[in-house]
C-alpha atoms as a printed R data frame, in Angstrom:
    type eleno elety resid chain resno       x       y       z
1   ATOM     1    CA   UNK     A     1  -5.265  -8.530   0.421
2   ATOM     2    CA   UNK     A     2  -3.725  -4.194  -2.158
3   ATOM     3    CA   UNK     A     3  -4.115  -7.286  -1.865
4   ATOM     4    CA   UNK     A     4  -2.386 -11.967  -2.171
5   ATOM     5    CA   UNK     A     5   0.611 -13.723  -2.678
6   ATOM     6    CA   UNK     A     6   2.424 -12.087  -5.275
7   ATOM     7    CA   UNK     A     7   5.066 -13.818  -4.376
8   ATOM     8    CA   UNK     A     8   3.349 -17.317  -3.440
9   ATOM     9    CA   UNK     A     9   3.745 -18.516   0.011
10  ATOM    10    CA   UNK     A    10   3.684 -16.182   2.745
11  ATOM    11    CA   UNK     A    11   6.405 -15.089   4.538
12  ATOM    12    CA   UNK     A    12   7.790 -13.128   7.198
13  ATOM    13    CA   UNK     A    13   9.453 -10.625   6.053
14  ATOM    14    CA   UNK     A    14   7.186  -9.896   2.971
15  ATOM    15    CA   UNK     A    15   4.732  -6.723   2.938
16  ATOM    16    CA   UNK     A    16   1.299  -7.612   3.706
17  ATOM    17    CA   UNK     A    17   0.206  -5.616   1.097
18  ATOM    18    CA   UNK     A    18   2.483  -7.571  -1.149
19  ATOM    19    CA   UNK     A    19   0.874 -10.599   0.149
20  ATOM    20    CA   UNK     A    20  -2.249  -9.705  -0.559
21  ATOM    21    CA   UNK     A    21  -1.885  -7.324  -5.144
22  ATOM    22    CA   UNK     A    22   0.028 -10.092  -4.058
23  ATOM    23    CA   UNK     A    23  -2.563 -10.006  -3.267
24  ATOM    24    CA   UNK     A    24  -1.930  -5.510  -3.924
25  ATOM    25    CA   UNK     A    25   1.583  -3.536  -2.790
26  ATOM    26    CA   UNK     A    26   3.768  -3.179  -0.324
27  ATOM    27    CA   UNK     A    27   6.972  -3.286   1.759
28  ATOM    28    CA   UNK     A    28   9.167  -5.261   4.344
29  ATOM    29    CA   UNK     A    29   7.233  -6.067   7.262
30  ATOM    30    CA   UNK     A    30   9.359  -6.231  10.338
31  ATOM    31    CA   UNK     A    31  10.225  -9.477  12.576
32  ATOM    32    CA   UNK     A    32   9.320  -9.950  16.189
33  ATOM    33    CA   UNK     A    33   6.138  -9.514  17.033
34  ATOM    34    CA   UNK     A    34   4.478  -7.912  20.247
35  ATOM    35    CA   UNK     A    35   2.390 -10.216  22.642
36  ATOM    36    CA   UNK     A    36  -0.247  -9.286  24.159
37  ATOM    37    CA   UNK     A    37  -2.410 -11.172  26.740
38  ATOM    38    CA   UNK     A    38  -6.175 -10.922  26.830
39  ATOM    39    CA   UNK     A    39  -7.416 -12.915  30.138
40  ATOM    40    CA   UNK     A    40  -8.825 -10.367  32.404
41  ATOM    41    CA   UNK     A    41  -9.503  -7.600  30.333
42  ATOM    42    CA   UNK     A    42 -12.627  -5.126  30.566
43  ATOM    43    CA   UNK     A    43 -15.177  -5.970  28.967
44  ATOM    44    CA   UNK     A    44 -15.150  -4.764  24.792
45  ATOM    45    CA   UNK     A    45 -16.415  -1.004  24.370
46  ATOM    46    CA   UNK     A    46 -15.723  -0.956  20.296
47  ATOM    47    CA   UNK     A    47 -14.066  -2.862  17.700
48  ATOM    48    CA   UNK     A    48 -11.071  -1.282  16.983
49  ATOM    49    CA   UNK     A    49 -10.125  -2.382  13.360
50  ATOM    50    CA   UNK     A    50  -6.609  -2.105  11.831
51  ATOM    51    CA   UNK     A    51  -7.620  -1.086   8.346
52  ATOM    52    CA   UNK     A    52  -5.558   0.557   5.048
53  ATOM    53    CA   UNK     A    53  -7.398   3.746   4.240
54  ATOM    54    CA   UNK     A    54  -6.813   3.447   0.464
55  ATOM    55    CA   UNK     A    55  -7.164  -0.279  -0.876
56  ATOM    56    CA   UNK     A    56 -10.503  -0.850  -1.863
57  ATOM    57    CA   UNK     A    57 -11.990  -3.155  -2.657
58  ATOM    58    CA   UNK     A    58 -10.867  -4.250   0.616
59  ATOM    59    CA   UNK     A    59 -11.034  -1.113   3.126
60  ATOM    60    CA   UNK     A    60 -11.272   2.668   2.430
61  ATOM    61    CA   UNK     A    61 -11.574   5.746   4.777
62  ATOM    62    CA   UNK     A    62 -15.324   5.887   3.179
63  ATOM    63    CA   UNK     A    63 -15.796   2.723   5.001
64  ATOM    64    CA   UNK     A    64 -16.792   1.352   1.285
65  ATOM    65    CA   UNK     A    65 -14.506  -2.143   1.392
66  ATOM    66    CA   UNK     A    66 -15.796  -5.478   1.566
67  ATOM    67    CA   UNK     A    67 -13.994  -5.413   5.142
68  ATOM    68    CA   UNK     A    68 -15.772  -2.117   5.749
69  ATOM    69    CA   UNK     A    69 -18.807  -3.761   5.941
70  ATOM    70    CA   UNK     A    70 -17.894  -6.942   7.440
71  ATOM    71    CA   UNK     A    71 -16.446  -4.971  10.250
72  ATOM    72    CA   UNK     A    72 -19.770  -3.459  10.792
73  ATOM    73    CA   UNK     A    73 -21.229  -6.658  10.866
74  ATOM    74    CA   UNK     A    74 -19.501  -8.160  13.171
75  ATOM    75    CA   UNK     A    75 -19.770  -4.658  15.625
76  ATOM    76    CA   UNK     A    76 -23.335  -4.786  15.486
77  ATOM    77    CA   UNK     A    77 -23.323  -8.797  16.695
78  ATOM    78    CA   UNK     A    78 -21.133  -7.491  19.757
79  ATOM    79    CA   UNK     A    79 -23.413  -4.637  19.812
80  ATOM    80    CA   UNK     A    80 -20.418  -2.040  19.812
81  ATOM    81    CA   UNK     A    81 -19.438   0.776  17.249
82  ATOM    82    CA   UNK     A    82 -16.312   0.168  14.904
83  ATOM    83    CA   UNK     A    83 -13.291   1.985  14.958
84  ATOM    84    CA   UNK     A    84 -10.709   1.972  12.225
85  ATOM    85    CA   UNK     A    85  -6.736   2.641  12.771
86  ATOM    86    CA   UNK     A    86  -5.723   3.434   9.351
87  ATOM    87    CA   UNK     A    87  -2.519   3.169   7.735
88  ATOM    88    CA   UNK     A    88  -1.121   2.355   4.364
89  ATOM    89    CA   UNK     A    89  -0.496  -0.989   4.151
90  ATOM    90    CA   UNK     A    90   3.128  -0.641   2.421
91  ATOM    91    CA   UNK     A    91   4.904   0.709   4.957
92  ATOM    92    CA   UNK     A    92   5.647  -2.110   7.740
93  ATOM    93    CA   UNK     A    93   1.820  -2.365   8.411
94  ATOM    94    CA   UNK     A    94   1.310  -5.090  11.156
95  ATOM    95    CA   UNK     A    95   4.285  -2.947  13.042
96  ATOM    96    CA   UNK     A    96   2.508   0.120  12.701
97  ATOM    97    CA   UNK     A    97  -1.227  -0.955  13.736
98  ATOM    98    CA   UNK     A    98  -1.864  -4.597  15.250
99  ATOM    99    CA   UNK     A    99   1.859  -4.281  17.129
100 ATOM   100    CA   UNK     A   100   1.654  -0.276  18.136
101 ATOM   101    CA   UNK     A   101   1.667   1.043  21.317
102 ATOM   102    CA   UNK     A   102   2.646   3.878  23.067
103 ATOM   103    CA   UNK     A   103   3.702   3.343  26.749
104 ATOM   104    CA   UNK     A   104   0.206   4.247  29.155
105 ATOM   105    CA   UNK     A   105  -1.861   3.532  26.069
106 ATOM   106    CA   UNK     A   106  -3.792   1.011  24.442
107 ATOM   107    CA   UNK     A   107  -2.908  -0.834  21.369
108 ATOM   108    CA   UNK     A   108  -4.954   1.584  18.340
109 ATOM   109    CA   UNK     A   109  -6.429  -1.643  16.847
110 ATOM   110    CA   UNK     A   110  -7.148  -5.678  17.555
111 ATOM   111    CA   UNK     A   111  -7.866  -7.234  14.292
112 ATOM   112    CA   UNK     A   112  -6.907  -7.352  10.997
113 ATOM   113    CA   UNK     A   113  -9.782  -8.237   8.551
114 ATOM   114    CA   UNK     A   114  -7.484  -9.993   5.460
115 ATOM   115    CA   UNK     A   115  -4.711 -11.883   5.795
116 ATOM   116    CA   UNK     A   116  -3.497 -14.895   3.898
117 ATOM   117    CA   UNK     A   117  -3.733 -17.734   6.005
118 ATOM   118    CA   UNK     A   118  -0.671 -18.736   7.306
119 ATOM   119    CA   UNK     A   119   1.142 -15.758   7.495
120 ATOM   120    CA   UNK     A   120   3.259 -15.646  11.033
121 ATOM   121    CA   UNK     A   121   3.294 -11.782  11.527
122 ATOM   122    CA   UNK     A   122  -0.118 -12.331  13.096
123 ATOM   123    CA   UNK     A   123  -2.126 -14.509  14.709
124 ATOM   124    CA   UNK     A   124  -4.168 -16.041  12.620
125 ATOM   125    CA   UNK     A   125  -8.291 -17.446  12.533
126 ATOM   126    CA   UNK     A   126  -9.733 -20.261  10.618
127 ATOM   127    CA   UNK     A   127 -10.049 -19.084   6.816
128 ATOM   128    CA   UNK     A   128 -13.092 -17.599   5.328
129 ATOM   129    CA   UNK     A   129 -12.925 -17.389   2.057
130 ATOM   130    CA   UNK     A   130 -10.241 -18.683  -1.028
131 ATOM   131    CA   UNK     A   131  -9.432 -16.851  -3.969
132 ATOM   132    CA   UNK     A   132  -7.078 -17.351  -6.742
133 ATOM   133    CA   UNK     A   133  -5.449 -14.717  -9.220
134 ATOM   134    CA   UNK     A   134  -7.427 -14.414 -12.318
135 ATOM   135    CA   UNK     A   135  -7.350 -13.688 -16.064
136 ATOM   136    CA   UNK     A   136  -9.323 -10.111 -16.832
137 ATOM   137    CA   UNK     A   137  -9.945  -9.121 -21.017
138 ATOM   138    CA   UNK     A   138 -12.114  -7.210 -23.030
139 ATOM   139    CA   UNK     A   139 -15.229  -8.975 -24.390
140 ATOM   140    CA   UNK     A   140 -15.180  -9.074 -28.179
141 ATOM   141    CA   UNK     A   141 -11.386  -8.379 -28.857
142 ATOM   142    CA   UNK     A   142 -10.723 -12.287 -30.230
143 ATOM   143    CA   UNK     A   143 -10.102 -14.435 -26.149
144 ATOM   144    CA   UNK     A   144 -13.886 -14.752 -25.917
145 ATOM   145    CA   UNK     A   145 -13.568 -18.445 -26.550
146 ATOM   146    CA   UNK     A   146 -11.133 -18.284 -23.062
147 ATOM   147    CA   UNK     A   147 -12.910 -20.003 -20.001
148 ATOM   148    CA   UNK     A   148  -9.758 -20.771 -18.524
149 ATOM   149    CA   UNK     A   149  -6.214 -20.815 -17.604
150 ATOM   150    CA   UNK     A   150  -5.980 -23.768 -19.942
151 ATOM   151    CA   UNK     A   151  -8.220 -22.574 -22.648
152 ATOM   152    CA   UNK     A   152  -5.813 -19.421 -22.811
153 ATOM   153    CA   UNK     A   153  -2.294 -21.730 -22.998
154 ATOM   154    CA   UNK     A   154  -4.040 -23.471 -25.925
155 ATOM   155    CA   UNK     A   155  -5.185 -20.282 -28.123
156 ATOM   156    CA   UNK     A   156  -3.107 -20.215 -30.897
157 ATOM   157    CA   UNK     A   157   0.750 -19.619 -30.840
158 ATOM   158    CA   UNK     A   158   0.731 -16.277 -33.302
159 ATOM   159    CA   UNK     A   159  -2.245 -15.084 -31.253
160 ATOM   160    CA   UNK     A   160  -0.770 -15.596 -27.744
161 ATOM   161    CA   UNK     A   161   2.702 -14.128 -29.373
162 ATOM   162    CA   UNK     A   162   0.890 -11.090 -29.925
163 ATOM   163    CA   UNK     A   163  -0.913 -10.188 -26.503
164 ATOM   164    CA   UNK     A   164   0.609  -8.133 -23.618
165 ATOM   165    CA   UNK     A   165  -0.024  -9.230 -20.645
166 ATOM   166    CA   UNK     A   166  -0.004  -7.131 -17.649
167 ATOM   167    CA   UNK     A   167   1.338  -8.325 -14.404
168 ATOM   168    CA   UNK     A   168   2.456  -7.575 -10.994
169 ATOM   169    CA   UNK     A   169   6.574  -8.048 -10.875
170 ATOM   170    CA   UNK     A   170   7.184 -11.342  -8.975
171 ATOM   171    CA   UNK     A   171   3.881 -12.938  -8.550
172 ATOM   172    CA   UNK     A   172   2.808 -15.875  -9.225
173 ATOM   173    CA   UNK     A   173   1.692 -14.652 -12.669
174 ATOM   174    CA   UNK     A   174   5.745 -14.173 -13.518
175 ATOM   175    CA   UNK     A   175   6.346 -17.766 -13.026
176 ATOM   176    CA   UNK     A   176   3.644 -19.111 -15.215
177 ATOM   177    CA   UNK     A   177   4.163 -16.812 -17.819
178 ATOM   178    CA   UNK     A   178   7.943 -18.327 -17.797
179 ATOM   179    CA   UNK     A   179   6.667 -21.763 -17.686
180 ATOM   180    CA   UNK     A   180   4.904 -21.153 -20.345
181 ATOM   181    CA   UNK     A   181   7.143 -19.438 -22.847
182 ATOM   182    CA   UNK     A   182   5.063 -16.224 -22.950
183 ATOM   183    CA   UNK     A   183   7.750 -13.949 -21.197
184 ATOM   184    CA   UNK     A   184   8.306 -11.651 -23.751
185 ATOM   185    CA   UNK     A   185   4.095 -11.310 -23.820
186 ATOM   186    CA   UNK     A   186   5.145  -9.865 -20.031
187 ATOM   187    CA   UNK     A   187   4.457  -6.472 -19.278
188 ATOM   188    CA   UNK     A   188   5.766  -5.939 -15.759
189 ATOM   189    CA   UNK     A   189   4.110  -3.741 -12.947
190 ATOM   190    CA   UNK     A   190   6.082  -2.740  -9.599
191 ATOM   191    CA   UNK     A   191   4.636  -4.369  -6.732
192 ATOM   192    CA   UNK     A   192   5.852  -1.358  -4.589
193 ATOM   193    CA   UNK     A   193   4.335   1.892  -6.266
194 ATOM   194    CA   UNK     A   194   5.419   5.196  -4.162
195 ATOM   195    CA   UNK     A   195   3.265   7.016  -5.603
196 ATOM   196    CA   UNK     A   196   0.320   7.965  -3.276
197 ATOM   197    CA   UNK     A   197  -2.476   7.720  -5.651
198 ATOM   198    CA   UNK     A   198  -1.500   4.187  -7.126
199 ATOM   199    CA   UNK     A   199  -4.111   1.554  -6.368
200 ATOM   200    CA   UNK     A   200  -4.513  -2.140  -7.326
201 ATOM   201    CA   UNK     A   201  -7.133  -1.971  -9.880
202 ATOM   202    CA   UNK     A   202  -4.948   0.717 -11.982
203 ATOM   203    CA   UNK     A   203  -3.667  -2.033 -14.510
204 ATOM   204    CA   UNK     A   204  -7.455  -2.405 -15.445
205 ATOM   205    CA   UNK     A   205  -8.935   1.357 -15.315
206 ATOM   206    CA   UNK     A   206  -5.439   2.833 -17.237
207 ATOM   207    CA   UNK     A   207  -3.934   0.200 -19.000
208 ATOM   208    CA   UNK     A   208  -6.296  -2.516 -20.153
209 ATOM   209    CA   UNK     A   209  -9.013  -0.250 -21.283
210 ATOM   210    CA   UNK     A   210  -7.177   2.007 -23.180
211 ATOM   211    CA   UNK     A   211  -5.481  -1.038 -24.988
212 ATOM   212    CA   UNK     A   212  -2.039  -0.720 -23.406
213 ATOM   213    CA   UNK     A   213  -2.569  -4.143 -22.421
214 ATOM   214    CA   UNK     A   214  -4.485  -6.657 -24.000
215 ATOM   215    CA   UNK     A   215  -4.651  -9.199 -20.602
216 ATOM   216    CA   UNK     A   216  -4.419  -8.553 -16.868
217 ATOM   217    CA   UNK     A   217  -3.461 -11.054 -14.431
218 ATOM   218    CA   UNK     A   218  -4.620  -9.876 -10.927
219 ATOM   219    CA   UNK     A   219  -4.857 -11.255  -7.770
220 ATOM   220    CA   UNK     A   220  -9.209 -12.400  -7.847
221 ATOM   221    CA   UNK     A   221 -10.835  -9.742  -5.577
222 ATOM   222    CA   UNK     A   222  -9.131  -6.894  -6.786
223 ATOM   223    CA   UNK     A   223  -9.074  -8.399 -10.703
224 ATOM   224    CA   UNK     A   224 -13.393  -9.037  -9.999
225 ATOM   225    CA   UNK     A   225 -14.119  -5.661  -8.251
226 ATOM   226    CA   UNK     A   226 -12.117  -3.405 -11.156
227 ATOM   227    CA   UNK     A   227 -13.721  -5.068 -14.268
228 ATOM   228    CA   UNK     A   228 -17.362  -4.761 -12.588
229 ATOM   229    CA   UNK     A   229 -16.321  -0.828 -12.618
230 ATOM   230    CA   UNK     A   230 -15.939  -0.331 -15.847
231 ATOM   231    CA   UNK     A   231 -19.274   0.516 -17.768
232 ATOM   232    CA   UNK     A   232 -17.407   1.380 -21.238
233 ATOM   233    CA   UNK     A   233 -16.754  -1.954 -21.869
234 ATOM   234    CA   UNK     A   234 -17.622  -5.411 -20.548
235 ATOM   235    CA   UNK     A   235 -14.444  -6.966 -19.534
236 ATOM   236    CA   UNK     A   236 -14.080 -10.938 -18.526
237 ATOM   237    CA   UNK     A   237 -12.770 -12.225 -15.428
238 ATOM   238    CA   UNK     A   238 -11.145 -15.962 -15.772
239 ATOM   239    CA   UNK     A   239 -10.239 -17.551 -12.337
240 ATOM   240    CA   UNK     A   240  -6.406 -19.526 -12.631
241 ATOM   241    CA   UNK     A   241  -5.706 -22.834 -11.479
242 ATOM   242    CA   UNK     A   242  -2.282 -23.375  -9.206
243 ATOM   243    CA   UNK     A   243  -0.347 -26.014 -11.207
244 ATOM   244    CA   UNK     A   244   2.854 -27.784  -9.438
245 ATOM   245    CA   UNK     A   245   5.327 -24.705  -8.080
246 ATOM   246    CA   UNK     A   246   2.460 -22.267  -8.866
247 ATOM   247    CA   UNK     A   247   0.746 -21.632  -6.111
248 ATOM   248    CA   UNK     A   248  -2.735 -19.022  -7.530
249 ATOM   249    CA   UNK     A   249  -5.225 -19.633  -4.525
250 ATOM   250    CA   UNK     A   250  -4.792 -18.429  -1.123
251 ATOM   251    CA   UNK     A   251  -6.966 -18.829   2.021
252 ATOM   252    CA   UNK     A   252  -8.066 -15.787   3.995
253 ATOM   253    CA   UNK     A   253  -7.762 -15.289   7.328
254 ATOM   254    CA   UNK     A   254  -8.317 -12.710   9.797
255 ATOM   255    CA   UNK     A   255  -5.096 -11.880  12.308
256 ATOM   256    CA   UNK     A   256  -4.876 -10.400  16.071
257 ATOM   257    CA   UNK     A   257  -1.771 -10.490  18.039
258 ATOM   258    CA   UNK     A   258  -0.438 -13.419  19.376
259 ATOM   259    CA   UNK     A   259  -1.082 -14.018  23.368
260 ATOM   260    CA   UNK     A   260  -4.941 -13.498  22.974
261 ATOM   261    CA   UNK     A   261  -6.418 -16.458  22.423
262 ATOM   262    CA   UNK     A   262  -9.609 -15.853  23.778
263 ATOM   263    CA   UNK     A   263 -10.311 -12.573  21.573
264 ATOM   264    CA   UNK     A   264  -8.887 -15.174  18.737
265 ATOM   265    CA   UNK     A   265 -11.759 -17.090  19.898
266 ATOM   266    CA   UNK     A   266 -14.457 -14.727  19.466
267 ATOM   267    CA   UNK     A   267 -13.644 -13.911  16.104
268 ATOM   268    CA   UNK     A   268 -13.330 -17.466  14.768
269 ATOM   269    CA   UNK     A   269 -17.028 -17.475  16.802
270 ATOM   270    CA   UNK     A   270 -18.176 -14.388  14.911
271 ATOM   271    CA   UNK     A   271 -17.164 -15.817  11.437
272 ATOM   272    CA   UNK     A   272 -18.769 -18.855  12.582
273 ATOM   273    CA   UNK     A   273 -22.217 -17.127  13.180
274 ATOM   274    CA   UNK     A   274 -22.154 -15.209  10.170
275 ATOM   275    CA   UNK     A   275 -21.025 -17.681   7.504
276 ATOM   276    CA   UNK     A   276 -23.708 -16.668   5.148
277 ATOM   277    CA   UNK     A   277 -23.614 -13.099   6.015
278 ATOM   278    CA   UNK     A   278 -19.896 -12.837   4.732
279 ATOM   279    CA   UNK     A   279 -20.124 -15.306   1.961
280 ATOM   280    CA   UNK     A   280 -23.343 -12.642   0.932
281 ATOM   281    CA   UNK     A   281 -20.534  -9.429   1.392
282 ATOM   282    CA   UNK     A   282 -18.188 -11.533  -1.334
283 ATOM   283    CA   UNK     A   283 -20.866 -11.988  -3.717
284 ATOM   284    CA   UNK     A   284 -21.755  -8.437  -3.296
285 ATOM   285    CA   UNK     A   285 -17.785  -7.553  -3.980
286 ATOM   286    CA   UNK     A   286 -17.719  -9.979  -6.944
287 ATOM   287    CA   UNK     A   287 -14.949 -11.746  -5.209
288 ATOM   288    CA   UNK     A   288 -14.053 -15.262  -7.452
289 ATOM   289    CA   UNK     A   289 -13.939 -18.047  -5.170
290 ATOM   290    CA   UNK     A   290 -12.716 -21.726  -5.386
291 ATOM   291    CA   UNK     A   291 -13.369 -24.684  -3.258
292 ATOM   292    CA   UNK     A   292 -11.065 -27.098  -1.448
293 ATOM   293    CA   UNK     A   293 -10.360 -28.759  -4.949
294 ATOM   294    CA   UNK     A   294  -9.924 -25.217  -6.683
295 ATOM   295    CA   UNK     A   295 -13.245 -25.596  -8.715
296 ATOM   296    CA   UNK     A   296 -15.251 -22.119  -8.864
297 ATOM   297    CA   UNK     A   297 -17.545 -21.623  -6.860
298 ATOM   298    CA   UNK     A   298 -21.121 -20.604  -8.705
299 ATOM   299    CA   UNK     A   299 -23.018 -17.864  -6.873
């Protein structure tokens, strides 16, 4: 997701990586879309999995992500080794691994593990898990009364005045900060980062624990996984509520081309079967979830 929505609703011609800090990064995707039909093809020798090599906690070339190990999952149920394609998700990433192939060859990958539901780049399964952006702070540093969005919005006006609050440029964080009169509390982050070694979880390991910030808003998986890493300091992670025009939760999907229905098929079958199995890789992953009605789900 380096991860969903920054910019709320998917789109075309929006980065997936974006999508997902956004849920992460990222950069234009490309438009049409490569077609590929599956009806007659020999029989699956391994899964070959379109990953980002650098983007934990989703994927990694450790094979350390969340999707790292449901990938192996669902290899071992079709009793077949994994194979990752790797690429950085902010450079036109569906192009570049679910669409590419070289004339005589195969395509170098069939699935894409996260996507938010809905986006048209790919084709997309039934949903398997929703997140929503969340508040992250320090324990003990005057928010620990904060259980939610709303508790936050109702701390008092000289202490909210007072707070920076870190976010990614153009997410959904941006508008309620606006709608809430706490842009100046803004402390913008590029959603594109060139450099190399920039990952989503920086704002929390750089900023927010050496007091450059005093709140994070993050995109849930990434905002969950970060404060779990840090063993200075216990930090808190708030889940956020959409509110009308503020779209915070997203649906996850998984994405193969379009024109392969049946392979579309197996994977919806695959996160049928192992419901449980993936809901126990979340937990393990400390990813926040929310229901249909955007209430937390307990673990």
């Amino acid at each position: 997701m380096r991860t969903l929505a920054q910019t709320g609703v998917p789109a075309s011609r929006r980065s997936l990586r974006a999508l997902l800090v956004a849920l992460g990064t990222g950069a234009a995707l490309l438009g049409a879309g490569a077609v590929s039909a599956n009806e007659g093809a020999p029989p699956l020798k391994e899964l070959k999995v379109c990953q980002d090599p650098a983007n934990m906690p989703f994927s990694n070339d450790k094979g350390e992500g969340l999707e790292n190990r449901i990938a192996e999952l669902f290899a071992g149920s079709l009793g077949v080794p994994v194979k990752y394609y790797s690429y950085p998700q902010r450079f036109a990433f569906v192009r570049n691994t679910l669409r590419y192939k070289l004339p005589g060859e195969d395509f170098r990958c069939d699935v894409m593990l996260g996507v938010p539901a809905g986006f048209d780049q790919v084709s997309g399964t039934k949903p398997y898990y929703r997140s929503t952006y969340a508040l992250v702070f320090p324990k003990g540093k005057g928010l620990d009364g904060v259980k939610t969005g709303e508790d936050f919005l109702r701390l008092d006006p000289a202490t909210l005045k007072a707070l920076k609050i870190g976010l990614y440029d153009k997410s959904p964080a941006s508008k309620w900060l606006a709608r809430h009169d706490l842009v100046d509390q803004g402390v913008p982050y590029a959603t594109v980062d060139v450099v190399a070694e920039h990952y989503p979880g920086w704002m929390i390991d750089n900023d927010l624990v050496k007091g450059r910030i005093d709140v994070a808003i993050l995109w849930g998986p990434v905002a969950a996984y970060y404060a779990s890493k840090i063993k200075d300091m216990e930090l808190v992670v708030v889940p956020l509520k959409s509110e009308p025009g503020i779209k915070f939760d997203f649906e996850i999907a998984m994405g193969v081309r379009y024109g392969e229905p049946e392979w579309k098929k197996q994977i919806e079958t695959l996160i049928d079967r192992h419901k449980d199995d993936l809901d126990r890789i979340l937990k393990a992953y400390h990813v926040p979830l929310v229901d249909e009605q955007l209430n937390p789900i307990v673990y």
